[in-house]
C-alpha positions in Angstrom: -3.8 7.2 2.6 -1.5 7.3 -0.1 0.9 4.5 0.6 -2.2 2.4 1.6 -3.7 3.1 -1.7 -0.3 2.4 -3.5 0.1 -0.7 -1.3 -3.2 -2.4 -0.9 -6.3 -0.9 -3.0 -4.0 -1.2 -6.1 -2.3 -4.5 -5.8 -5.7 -5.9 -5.1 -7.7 -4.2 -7.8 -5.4 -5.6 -10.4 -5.6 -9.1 -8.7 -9.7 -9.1 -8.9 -9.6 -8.0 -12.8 -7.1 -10.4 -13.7 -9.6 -13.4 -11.8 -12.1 -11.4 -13.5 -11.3 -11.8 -16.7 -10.4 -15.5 -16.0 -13.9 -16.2 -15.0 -15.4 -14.5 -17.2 -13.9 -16.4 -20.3 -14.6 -19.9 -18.0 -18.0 -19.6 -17.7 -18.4 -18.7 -21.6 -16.4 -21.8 -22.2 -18.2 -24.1 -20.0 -21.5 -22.3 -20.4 -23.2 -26.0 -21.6 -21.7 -27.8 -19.0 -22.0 -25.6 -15.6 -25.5 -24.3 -14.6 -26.6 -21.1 -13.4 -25.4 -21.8 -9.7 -22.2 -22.3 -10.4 -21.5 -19.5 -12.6 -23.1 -17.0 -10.1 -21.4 -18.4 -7.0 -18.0 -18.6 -8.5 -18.1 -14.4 -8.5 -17.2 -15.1 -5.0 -13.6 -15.6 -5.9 -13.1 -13.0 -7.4 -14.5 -10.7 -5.0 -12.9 -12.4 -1.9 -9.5 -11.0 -3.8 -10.8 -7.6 -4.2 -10.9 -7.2 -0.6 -8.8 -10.2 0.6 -4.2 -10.0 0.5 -4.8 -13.6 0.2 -1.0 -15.5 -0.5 0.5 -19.1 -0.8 3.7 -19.5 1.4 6.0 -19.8 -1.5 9.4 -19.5 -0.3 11.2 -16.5 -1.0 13.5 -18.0 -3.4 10.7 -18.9 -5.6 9.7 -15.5 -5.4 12.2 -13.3 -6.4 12.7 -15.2 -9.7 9.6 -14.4 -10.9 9.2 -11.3 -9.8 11.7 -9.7 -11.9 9.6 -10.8 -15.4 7.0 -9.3 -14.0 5.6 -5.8 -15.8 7.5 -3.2 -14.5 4.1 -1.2 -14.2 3.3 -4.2 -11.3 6.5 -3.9 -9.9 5.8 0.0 -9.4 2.7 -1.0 -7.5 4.3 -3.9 -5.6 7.3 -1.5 -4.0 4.5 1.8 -4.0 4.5 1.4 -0.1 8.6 2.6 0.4 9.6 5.9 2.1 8.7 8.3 0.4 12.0 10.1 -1.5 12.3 14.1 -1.4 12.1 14.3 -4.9 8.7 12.9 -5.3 6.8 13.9 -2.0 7.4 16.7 0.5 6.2 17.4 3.5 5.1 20.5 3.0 1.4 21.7 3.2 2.3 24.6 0.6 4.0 22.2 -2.0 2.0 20.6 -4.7 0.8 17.2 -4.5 2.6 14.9 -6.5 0.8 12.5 -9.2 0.4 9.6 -6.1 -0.9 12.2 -3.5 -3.6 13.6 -6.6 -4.3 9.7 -7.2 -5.2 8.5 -3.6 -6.8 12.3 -2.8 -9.5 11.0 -6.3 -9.7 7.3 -5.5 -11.1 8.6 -1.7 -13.3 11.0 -3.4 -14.3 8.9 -5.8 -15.2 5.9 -3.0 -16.5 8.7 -0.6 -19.4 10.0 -3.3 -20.2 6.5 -4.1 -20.7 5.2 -0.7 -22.7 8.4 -0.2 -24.6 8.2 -3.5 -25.7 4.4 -2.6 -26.3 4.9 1.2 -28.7 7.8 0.3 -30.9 5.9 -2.4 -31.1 2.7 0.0 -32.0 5.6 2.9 -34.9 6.8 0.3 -36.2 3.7 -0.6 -36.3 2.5 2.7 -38.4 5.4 3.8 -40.7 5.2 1.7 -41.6 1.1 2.1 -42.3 2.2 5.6 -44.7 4.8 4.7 -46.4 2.3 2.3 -46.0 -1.1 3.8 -48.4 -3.0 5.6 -48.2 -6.1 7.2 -50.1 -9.2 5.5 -53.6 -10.1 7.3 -55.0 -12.9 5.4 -54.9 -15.9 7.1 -54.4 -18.6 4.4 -51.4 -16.3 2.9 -50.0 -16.2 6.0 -50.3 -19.9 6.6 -48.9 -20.8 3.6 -46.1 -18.5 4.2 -46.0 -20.3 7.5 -45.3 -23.9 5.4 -43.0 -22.7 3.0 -40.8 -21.4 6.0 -41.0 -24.9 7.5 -40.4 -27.1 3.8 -37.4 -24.9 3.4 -36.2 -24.9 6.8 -36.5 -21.2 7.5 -35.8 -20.2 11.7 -35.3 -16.7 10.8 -37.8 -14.1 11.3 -39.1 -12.5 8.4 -42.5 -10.6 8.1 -44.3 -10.8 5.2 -46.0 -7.3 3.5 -48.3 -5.7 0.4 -47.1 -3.1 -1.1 -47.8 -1.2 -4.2 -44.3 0.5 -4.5 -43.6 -3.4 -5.0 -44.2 -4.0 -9.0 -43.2 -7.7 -8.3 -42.2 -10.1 -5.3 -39.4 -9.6 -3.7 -37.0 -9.8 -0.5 -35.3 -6.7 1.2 -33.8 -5.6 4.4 -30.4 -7.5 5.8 -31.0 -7.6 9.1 -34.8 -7.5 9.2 -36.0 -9.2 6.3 -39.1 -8.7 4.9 -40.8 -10.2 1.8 -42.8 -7.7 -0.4 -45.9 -8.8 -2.5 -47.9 -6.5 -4.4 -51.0 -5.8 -4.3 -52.3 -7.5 -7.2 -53.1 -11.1 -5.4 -51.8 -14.2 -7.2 -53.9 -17.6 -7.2 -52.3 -20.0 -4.3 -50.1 -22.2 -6.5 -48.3 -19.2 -8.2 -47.8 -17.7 -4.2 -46.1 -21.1 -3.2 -43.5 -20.9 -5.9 -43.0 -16.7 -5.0 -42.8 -17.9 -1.6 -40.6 -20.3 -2.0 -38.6 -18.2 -4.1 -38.1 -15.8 -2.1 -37.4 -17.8 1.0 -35.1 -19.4 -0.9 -32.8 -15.7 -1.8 -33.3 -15.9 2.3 -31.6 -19.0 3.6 -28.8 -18.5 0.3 -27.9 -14.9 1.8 -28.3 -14.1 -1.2 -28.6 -9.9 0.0 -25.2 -10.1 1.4 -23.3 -11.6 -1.3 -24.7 -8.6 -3.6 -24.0 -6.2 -0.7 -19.9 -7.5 -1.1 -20.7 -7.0 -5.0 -21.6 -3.2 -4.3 -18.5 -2.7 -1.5 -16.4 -4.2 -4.4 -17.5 -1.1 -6.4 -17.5 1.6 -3.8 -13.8 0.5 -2.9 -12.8 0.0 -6.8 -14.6 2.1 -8.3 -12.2 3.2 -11.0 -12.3 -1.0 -11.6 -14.6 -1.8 -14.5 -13.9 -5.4 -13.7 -15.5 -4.4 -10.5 -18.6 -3.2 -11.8 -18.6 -6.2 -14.3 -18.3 -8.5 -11.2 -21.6 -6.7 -9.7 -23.4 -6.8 -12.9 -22.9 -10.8 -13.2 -24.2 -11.6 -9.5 -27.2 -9.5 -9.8 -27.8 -11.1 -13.7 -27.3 -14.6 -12.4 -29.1 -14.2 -9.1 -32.6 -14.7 -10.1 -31.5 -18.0 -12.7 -29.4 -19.8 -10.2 -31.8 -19.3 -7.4 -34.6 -20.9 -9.9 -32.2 -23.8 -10.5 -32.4 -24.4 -6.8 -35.5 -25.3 -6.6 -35.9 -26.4 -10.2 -33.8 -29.1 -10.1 -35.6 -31.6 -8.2 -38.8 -30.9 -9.4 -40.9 -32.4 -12.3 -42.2 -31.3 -15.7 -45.4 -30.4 -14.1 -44.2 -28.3 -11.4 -41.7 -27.0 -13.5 -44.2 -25.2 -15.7 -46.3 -24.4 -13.0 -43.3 -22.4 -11.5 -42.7 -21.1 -15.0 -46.4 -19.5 -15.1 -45.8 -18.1 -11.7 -42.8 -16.2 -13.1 -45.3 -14.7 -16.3 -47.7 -13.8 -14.0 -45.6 -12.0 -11.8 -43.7 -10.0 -14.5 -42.8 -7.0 -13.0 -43.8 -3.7 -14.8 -40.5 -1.8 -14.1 -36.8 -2.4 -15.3 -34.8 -2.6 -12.2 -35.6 -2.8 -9.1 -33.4 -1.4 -5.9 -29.8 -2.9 -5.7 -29.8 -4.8 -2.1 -33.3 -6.8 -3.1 -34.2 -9.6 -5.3 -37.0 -9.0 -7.4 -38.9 -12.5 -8.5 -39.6 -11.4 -12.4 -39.0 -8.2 -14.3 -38.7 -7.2 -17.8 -39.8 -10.0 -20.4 -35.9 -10.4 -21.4 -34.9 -11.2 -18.0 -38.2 -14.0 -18.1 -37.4 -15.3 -21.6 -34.0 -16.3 -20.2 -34.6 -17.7 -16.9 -37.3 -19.9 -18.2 -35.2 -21.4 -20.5 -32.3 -22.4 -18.1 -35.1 -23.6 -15.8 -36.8 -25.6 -18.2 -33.4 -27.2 -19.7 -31.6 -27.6 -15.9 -30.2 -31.3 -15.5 -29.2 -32.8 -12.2 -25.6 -32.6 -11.5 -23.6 -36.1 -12.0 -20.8 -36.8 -9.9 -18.3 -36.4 -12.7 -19.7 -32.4 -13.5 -19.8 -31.9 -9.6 -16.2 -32.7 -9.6 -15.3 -30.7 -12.2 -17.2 -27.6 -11.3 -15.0 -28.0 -7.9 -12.1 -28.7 -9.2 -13.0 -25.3 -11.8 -13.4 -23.5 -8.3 -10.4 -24.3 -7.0 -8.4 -23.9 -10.0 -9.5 -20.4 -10.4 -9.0 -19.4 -6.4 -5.5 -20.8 -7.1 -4.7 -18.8 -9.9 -5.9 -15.8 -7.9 -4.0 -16.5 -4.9 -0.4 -16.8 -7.2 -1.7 -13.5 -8.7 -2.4 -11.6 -5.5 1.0 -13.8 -3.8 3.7 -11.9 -6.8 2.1 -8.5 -6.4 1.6 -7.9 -2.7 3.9 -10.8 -0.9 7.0 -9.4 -2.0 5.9 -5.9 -0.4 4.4 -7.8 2.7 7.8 -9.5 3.4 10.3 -6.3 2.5 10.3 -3.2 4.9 10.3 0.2 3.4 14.2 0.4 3.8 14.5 -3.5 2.2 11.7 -2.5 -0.8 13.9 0.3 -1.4 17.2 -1.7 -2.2 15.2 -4.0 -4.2 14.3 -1.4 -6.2 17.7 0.5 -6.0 21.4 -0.8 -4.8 22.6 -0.1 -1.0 24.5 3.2 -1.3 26.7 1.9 1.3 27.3 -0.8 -1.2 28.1 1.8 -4.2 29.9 4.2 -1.6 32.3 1.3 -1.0 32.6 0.2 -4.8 33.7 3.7 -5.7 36.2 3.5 -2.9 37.2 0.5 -4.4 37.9 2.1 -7.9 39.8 4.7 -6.9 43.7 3.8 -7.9 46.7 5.9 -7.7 49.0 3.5 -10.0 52.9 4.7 -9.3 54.3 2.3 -11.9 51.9 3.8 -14.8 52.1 7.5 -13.4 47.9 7.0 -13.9 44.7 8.2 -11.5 42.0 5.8 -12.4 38.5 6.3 -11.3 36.1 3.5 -12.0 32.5 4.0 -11.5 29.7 1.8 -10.2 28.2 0.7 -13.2 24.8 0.6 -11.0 22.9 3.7 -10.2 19.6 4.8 -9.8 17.3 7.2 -11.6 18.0 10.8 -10.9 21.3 10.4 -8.5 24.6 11.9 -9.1 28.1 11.2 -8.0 29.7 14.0 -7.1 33.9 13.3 -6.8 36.7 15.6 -6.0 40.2 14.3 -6.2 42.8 16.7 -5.3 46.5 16.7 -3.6 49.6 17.6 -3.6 52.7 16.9 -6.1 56.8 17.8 -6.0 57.7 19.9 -8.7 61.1 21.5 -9.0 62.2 22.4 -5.8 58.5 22.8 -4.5 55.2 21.2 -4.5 52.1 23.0 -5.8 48.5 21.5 -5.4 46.8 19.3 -8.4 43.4 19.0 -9.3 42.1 16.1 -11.4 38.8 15.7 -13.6 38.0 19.7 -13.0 35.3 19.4 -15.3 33.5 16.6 -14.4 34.2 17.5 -10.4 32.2 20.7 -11.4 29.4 19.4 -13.0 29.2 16.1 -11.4 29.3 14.7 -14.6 30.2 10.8 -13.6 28.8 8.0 -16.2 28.4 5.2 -14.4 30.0 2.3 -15.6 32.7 4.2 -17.0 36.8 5.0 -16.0 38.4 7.5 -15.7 42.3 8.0 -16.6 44.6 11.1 -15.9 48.3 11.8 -15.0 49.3 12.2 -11.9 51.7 14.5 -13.0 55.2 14.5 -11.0 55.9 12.9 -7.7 52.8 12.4 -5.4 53.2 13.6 -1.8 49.7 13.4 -0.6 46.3 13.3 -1.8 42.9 13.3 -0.8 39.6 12.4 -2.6 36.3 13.3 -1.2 33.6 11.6 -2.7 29.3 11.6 -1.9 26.4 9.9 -3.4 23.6 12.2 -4.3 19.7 11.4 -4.7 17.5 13.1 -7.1 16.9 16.0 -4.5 20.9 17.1 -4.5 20.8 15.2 -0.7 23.7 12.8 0.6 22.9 9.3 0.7 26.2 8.1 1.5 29.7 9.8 1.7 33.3 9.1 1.7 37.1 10.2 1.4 40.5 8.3 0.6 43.6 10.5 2.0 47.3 9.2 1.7 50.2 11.1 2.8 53.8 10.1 2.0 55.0 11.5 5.0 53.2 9.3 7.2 54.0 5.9 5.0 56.5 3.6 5.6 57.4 3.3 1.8 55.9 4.1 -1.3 53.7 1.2 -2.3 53.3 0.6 -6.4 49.7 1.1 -6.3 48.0 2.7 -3.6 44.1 4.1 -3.0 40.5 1.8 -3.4 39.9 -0.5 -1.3 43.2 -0.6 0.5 44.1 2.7 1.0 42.2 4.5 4.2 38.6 5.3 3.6 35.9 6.9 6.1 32.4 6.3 4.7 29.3 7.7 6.2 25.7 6.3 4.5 23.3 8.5 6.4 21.2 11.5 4.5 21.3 15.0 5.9 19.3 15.7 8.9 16.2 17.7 8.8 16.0 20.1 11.8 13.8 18.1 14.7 12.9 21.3 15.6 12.4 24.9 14.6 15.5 26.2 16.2 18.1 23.9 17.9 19.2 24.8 21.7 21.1 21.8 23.3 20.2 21.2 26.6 22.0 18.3 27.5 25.0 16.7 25.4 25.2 13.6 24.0 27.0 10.6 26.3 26.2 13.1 29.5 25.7 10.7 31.4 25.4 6.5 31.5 22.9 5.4 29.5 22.8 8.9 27.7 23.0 8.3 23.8 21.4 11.1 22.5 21.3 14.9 22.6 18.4 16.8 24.6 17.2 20.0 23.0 15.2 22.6 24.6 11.4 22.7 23.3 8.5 24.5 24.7 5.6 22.2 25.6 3.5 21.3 22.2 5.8 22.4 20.4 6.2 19.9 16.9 8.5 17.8 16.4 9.5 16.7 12.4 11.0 13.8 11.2 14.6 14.1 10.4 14.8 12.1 7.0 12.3 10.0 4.4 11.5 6.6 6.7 9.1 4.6 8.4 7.9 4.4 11.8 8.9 1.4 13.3 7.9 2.1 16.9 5.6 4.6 18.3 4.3 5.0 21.9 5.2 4.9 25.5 8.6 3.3 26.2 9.3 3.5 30.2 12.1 6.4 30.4 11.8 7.7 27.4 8.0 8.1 27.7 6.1 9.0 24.7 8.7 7.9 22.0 9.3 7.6 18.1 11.2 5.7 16.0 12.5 5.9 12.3 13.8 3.4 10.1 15.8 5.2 7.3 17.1 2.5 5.6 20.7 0.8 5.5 20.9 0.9 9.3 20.5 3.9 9.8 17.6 4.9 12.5 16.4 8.6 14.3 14.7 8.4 17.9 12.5 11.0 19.3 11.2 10.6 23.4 10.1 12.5 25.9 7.0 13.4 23.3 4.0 14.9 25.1 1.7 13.6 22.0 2.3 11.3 19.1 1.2 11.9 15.4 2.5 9.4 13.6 1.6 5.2 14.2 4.1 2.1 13.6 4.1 1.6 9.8 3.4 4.7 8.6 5.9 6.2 6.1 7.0 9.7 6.7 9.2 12.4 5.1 11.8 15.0 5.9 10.3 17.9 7.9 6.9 16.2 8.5 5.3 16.4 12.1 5.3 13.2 13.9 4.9 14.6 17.5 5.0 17.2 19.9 7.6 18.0 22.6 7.1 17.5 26.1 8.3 15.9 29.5 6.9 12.2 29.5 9.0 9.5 31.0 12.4 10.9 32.7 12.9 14.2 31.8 13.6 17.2 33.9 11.6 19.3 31.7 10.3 20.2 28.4 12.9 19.6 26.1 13.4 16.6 23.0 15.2 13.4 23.1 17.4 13.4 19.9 19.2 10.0 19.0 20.6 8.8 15.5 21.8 5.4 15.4 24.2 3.6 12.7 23.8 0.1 12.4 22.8 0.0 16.2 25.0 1.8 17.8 24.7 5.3 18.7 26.1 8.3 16.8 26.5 12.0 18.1 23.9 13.8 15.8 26.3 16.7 15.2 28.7 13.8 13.0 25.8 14.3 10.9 25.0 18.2 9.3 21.5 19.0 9.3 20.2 21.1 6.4 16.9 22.3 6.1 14.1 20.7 4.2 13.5 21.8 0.7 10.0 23.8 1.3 9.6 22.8 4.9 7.8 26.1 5.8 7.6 25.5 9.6 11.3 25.2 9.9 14.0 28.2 9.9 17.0 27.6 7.9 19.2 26.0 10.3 23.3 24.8 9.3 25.3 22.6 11.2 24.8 23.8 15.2 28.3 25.1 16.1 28.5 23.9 19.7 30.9 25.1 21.8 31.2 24.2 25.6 30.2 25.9 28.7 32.0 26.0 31.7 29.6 27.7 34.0 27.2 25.6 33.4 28.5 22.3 31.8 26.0 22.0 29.2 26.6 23.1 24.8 25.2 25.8 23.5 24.8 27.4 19.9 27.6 29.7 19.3 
């Protein structure tokens, strides 16, 4: 609920104000030139983009140009929908809920109450029409009725009723529609025009398009824009339904459907929100028979440019709603997340690179990515061995900063190598906000293993082993292996011994990018954890998580079991680099920071077994 609130109710919210707002200061400005009709029926842009991802295929080149002078407040809503990092979520049910967690948990509260609220007062009035209704018996009302149906064109059923909850005319029910009149009767001329009034709300549909207006509000409802939205339709309903059948009548008939209108003045101030009353308060009368009375018929030239306005505006909203949720649309979690942040593979390997031992100078340099996210740490430990007399004694560099992991990015770092180097070796890691490894490397030379002693030896030349991978969450509470990885053909991954039901937890911050039955490995899922790195889980007897979702460390996302070809209850373990398969124990697992369900578990020390030719914890 979270990410989809993040990713879609958000992005979409601010698309609909900003058309909003747009059409809001349109139809002041073209208030003399655009009737009544046009400004109530253009609210259907905007609400079509409260609900509606609706995007022009720009291509992506033209995107990511403009994206970047976009607010950063819109690019935080655009990228909401990543994995979710240990710092700012965990999957804990005892941990507090972080600020996005508390927002989604009020925005479904918030729409929950509403929808609840406005179902229960339709439910009421509902009820009590049928206690009070009755159906009309007189035979001319009913035949006029009967004509007004056929000058308009009317196939649908729809019953017309007296009664006195009714203090004007007016049309309710969606799917059974029924027209109210009061009791007070009304002199036949002034029924034609209700009629036709009425009939006309009908055939426009007019009760669904304010039924989007009030689903606009339930879903935004933290939106004023929203609510200003619903409070324009249900203004300009009455007015531009009037214009309809205004416009091609004379002066006569125009006042005669203006005295229908006093007469008919309702004697309450609202009336329920999914009807359309004919006539209310006096305000509401003075207005709409002034717009009747002054409506013109549309020249070609207006027509044109009220669809042309149209257009204009839906255009506007569609480049809107294309730089706030395309870009997220297009990026997976793992590609959002390096827009966002760079590849600490890429920064891994640009440390590497920085990392000189310069014989000619007698200097250590250290340069550091200039390029690193919010909250992450380096954390750099260059160490060796130097000849010193008639010995060699070990040397430590940057002590300080090695302690505190206190690496500026951007800057170098210079020291003495002090006497003649025989080896060294530099262990290096890149640390997220929650202390975890996102990447890790070392550079190790030995002089008794080289050829000759190059000038300048280390970065990018010198022999570097990087692993970009997090450390493992636990799959399980308590980790027996079973079967070992590359057992037999086929066998990537390492089997662990489960009891039936028991839950599985994802093994790092991802998304699911496959979930369900997959032939031998039966109930099966997948992570993407960014920067090609991916976890599998099979044999599953039951699957908690869908494709798409985002997950974190120690969340449940199954339960163990013996689908598809397993011997017996056990887990399916694989972790995969780029594609290719990796033993998991390359990898250390660590527990999850407040993961209660799991037991602190280290790297598994797995020795062999003879007897039985399987690994078991030591």
């Amino acid at each position: 609920m979270t990410a989809f609130f993040f990713s879609r109710v958000l992005p979409l919210s601010l698309t609909g104000a900003a058309v909003s707002a747009l059409i809001l200061a349109v139809s002041f400005l073209t208030r003399r030139q655009f009737g009544s009709r046009w400004r109530y029926y253009i609210w259907l842009v905007a609400l079509a983009l409260f609900f509606l991802p609706v995007t022009l295929p720009f291509p992506a080149g033209a995107l990511s140009g403009v994206s970047e002078a976009i607010s950063p407040a819109a690019a935080a809503v655009r990228f909401a929908a990543g994995p979710p990092t240990a710092a700012a979520e965990t999957a804990a049910a005892s941990a507090p809920l972080s600020w996005r967690e508390l927002a989604a948990l009020a925005w479904t509260c918030g729409a929950a109450a509403l929808l609840l609220q406005r179902a229960w007062a339709a439910l009421r009035f509902h009820r009590a029409l049928r206690r009070t209704s009755r159906p009309v018996a007189d035979r001319e009302t009913l035949a006029l009725f009967a004509a007004c149906k056929e000058e308009l064109r009317v196939r649908r059923a729809v019953r017309l009723e007296r009664c006195p909850l009714a203090g004007t005319p007016m049309l309710v029910g969606l799917l059974r529609p029924r027209v109210l009149l009061p009791d007070a009767p009304a002199d036949p001329d002034a029924l034609r025009f209700i009629l036709l009034h009425e009939l006309t709300h009908l055939k426009s549909g007019d009760l669904f398009y304010k039924l989007a207006g009030l689903a606009a509000c339930v879903v935004h409802w933290f939106n004023p824009f929203a609510w200003l939205a619903l409070h324009r339709i249900n203004a300009l309903c009455e007015p531009a339904c009037d214009e309809r059948l205004a416009r091609p009548m004379d002066a006569d008939e125009r006042r005669g459907y203006g005295r229908a209108i006093l007469g008919a003045m309702g004697t309450v101030r609202a009336a329920p929100p999914l009807s359309t009353p004919f006539s209310l308060h006096k305000e509401d009368v003075k207005r709409r028979l002034t717009l009747m009375m002054n409506c013109k018929k549309s020249t070609r030239v207006l027509l044109a440019a009220a669809v042309c306005s149209a257009v204009l505006l839906g255009f506007v909203g569609m480049s809107i709603s294309t730089f706030l949720i395309a870009p997220a649309e297009a990026a997976s979690p793992s590609e959002s997340s390096r827009l966002l942040a760079p590849s600490p593979e890429r920064l891994a390997k640009e440390l590497a690179g920085g990392v000189v031992f310069d014989f000619e100078s007698g200097e250590l340099r250290i340069a550091i990515p200039d390029e690193l996210p919010d909250g992450w740490a380096w954390s750099i430990h260059p160490a060796g061995r130097a000849a010193m007399g008639d010995g060699a004694m070990s040397v430590h560099w940057f002590e300080a900063e090695s302690a505190a992991n206190d690496w500026r990015p951007g800057g170098t770092y210079t020291a003495p190598i002090g006497g003649e180097l025989l080896s060294y070796d530099v262990e290096f890691a890149l640390l997220d906000g929650a202390g975890r490894e996102r990447a890790a490397g070392n550079l190790s030379w030995d002089a008794g293993e080289a050829a000759s002693a190059p000038a300048v030896i280390g970065g990018a030349d010198g022999p570097t082993s990087i692993i970009v991978a997090p450390r493992l969450t636990p799959p399980l509470a308590g980790l027996t292996v079973a079967a070992p990885f590359d057992k037999g053909p086929g066998h990537k991954g390492v089997d662990y011994r489960a009891e039936p039901g028991e839950a599985v937890f994802a093994a790092a911050d991802g998304n699911v990018s496959e979930a369900g039955w997959d032939g031998a490995y039966g109930y099966r899922v997948v992570l993407d954890h960014g920067d090609g790195f991916q976890t599998l889980y099979a044999h599953c007897k039951e699957l908690a998580v869908a494709a798409g979702d985002a997950v974190a460390a120690g969340q449940r996302i199954a339960s163990a079991g013996s689908t598809g070809n397993a011997a017996g209850p056990c887990l399916h373990f694989e972790v995969r680099l780029n594609g290719e398969p990796v033993e998991p124990p390359a990898f250390s697992f660590e527990e999850a920071e407040g993961s209660a369900p799991q037991p602190g578990a280290g790297t598994p020390n797995l020795v062999k077994d003879e007897s039985s030719s399987t690994l078991i914890e030591d």
